[in-house]
C-alpha positions in Angstrom: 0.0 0.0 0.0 2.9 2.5 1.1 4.7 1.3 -2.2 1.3 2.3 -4.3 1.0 5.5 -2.5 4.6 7.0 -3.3 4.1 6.0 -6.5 0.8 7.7 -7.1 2.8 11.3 -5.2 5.7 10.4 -8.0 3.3 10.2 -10.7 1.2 13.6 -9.2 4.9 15.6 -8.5 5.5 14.5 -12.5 2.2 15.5 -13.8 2.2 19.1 -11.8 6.1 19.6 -13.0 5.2 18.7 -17.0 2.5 21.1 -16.4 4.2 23.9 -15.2 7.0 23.5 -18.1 4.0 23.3 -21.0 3.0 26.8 -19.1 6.5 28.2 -18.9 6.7 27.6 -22.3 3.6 29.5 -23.5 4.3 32.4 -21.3 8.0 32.6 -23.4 6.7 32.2 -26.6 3.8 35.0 -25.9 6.3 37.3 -24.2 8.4 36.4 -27.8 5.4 37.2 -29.4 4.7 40.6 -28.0 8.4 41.4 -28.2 8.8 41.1 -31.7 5.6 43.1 -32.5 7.3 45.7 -30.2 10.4 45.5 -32.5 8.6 46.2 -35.3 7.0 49.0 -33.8 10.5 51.1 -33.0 11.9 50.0 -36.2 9.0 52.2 -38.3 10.9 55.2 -36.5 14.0 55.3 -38.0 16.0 55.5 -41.5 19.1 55.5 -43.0 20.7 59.2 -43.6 20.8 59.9 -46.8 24.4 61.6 -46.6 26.3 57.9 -44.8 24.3 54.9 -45.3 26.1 53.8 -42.0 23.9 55.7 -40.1 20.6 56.2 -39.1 17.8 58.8 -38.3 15.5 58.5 -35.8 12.1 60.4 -34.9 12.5 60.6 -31.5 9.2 62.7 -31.2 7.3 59.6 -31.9 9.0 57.5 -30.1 8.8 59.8 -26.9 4.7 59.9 -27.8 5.0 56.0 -27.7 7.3 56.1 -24.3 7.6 59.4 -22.5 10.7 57.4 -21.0 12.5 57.2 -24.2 16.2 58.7 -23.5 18.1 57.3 -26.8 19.0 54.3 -29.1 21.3 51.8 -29.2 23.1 50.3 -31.9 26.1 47.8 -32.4 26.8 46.8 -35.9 27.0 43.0 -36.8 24.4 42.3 -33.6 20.9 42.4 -33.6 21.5 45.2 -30.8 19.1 48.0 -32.7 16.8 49.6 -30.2 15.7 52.7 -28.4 16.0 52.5 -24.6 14.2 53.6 -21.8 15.1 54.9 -17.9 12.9 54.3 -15.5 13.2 55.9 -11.6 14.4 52.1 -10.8 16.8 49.1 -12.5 13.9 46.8 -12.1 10.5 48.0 -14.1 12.3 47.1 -17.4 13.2 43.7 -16.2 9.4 43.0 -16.7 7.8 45.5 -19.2 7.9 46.1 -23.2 8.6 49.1 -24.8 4.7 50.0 -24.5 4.6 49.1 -20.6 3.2 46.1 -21.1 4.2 43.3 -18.7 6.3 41.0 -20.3 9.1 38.8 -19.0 11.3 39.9 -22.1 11.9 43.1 -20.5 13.2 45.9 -22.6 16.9 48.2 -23.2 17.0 50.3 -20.3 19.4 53.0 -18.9 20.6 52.9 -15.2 18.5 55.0 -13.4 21.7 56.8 -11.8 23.1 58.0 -15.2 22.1 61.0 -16.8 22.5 60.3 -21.1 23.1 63.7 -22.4 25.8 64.7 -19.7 26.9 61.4 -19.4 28.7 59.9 -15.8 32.4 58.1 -15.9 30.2 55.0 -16.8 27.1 54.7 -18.4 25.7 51.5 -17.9 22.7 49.7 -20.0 20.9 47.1 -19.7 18.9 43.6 -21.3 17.9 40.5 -21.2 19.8 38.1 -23.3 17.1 36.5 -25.0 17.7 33.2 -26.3 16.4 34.1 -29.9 18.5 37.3 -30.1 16.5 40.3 -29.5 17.1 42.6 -26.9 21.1 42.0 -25.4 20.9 38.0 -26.4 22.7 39.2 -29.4 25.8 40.4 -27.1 27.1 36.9 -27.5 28.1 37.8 -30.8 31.0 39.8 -29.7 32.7 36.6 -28.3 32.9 35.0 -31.8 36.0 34.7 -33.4 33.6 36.0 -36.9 32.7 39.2 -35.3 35.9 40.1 -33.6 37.9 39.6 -37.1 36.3 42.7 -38.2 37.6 46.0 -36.0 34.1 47.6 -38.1 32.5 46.0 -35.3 34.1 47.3 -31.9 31.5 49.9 -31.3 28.5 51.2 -29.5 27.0 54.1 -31.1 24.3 56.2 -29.1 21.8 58.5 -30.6 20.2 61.2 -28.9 17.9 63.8 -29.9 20.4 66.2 -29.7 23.4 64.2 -30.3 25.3 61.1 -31.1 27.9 59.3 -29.0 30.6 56.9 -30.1 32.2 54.2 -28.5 34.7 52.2 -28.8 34.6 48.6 -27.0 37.8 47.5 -25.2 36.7 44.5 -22.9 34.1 41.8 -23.5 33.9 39.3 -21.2 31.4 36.7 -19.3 31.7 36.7 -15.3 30.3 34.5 -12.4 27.6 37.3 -11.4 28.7 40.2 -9.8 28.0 43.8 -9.2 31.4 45.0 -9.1 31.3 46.4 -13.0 28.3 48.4 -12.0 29.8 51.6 -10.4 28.7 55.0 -12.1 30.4 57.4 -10.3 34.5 57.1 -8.2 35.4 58.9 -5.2 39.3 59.0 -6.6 41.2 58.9 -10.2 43.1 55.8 -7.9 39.2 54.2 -7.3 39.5 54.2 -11.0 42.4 53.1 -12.1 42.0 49.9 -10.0 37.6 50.0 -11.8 39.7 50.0 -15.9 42.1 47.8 -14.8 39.9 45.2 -12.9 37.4 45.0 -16.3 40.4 45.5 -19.2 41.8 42.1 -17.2 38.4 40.2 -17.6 38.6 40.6 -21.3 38.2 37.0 -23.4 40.2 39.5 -26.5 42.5 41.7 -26.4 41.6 44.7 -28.1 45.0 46.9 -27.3 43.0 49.5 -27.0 44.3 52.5 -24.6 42.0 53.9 -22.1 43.1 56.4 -19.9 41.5 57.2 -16.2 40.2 61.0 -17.9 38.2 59.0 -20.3 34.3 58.3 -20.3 33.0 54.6 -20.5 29.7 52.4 -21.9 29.7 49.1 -19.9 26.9 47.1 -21.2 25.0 44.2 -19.0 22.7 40.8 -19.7 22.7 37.2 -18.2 25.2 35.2 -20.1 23.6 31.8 -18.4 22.0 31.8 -15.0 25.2 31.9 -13.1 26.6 34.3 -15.3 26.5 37.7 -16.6 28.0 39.0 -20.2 29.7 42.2 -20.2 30.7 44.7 -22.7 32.8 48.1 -21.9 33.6 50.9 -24.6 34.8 54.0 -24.3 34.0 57.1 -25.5 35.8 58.6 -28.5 33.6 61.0 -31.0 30.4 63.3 -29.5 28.5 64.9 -32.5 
């Protein structure tokens, strides 16, 4: 009797687990779903200049009528990293809400709520989920591959604003046993950050020889590598428009 009973808990423990799994696996592919129609959304609000094909225009009045919290866009070329982003008064709102403020487990770009874009801090720091099919920061894996890195086209992070357009140019890519020790905005001391470049040039998988000095503004970009890990990528600054 004892045997039949832990047999029928086993078979119940089974049943609720497979159930749970079919409904984790809806939820994703809705929150894919409504991600992607998001995507497309954004993407109806920008164009290629006419004077460099390498850029883009954006209409950041639309956008701002679609999200009031709209600060820029973000773009890396050879990644599928192509979006506006968003700041919200906390690091955690965008960990479960679309571009239209819709709950969704996809999440959407977002700026640290402790940097300010158009004056920009010592680092800037933004961040995404790394989605499994490649939108929002799962593209950020890209950088590791030997493919991307054999073209130096490809070592940057280029920022639009309304007003202007930031350059950066990546130094350190890495993937790190999570940690918030990257995530410093601010330094009391030019020490305090020689001992921040030199901790996350050291991390880097490549080696991009690329001098940074402690005078010199940073991007450090953040999403979940695997669930122990987080991927990381720093640039620093090097043309404002």
């Amino acid at each position: 009797m004892l045997k039949k009973i832990i047999l029928y808990i086993i078979l119940l423990l089974s049943f609720i687990g497979l159930i749970y799994s079919a409904y984790k696996i809806v939820c994703w592919c809705i929150d894919n779903k409504n991600t992607k129609e998001q995507i497309e959304t954004v993407e109806n609000y920008i164009k290629q200049s006419e004077e460099d094909d390498s850029t883009i225009k954006i209409d950041f009045a639309s956008l701002l009528e679609e999200n009031s919290e709209v600060k820029g866009w973000i773009q890396i070329p050879n990644t599928n990293v192509n979006y506006p982003f968003v700041q919200h008064e906390d690091n955690s709102y965008y960990l479960t809400h679309s571009f239209d403020n819709s709950y969704n487990n996809a999440g959407w770009i977002f700026l640290d709520y402790r940097n300010n874009i158009t004056s920009l801090d010592t680092n800037t720091i933004i961040y995404g989920h790394g989605r499994v099919d490649g939108t929002m920061f799962g593209s950020l894996k890209d950088t590791l591959t030997n493919e991307w890195l054999a073209d130096s086209n490809n070592y940057k992070v280029i920022i639009y604003l309304p007003e202007k357009t930031y350059t950066f140019e990546i130094f350190s890519i890495y993937h790190v046993t999570t940690t918030d020790d990257y995530l410093k905005t601010k330094f009391n001391s030019i020490e305090e950050y020689d001992k921040f470049l030199k901790l996350i040039i050291g991390r880097s998988t490549y080696s991009f020889e690329t001098k940074v000095e402690n005078t010199d503004k940073i991007i450090t970009l953040s999403t979940c590598y695997n669930d122990k890990e987080k991927m990381v990528v720093h640039g620093k600054l090097i043309i404002e428009d």
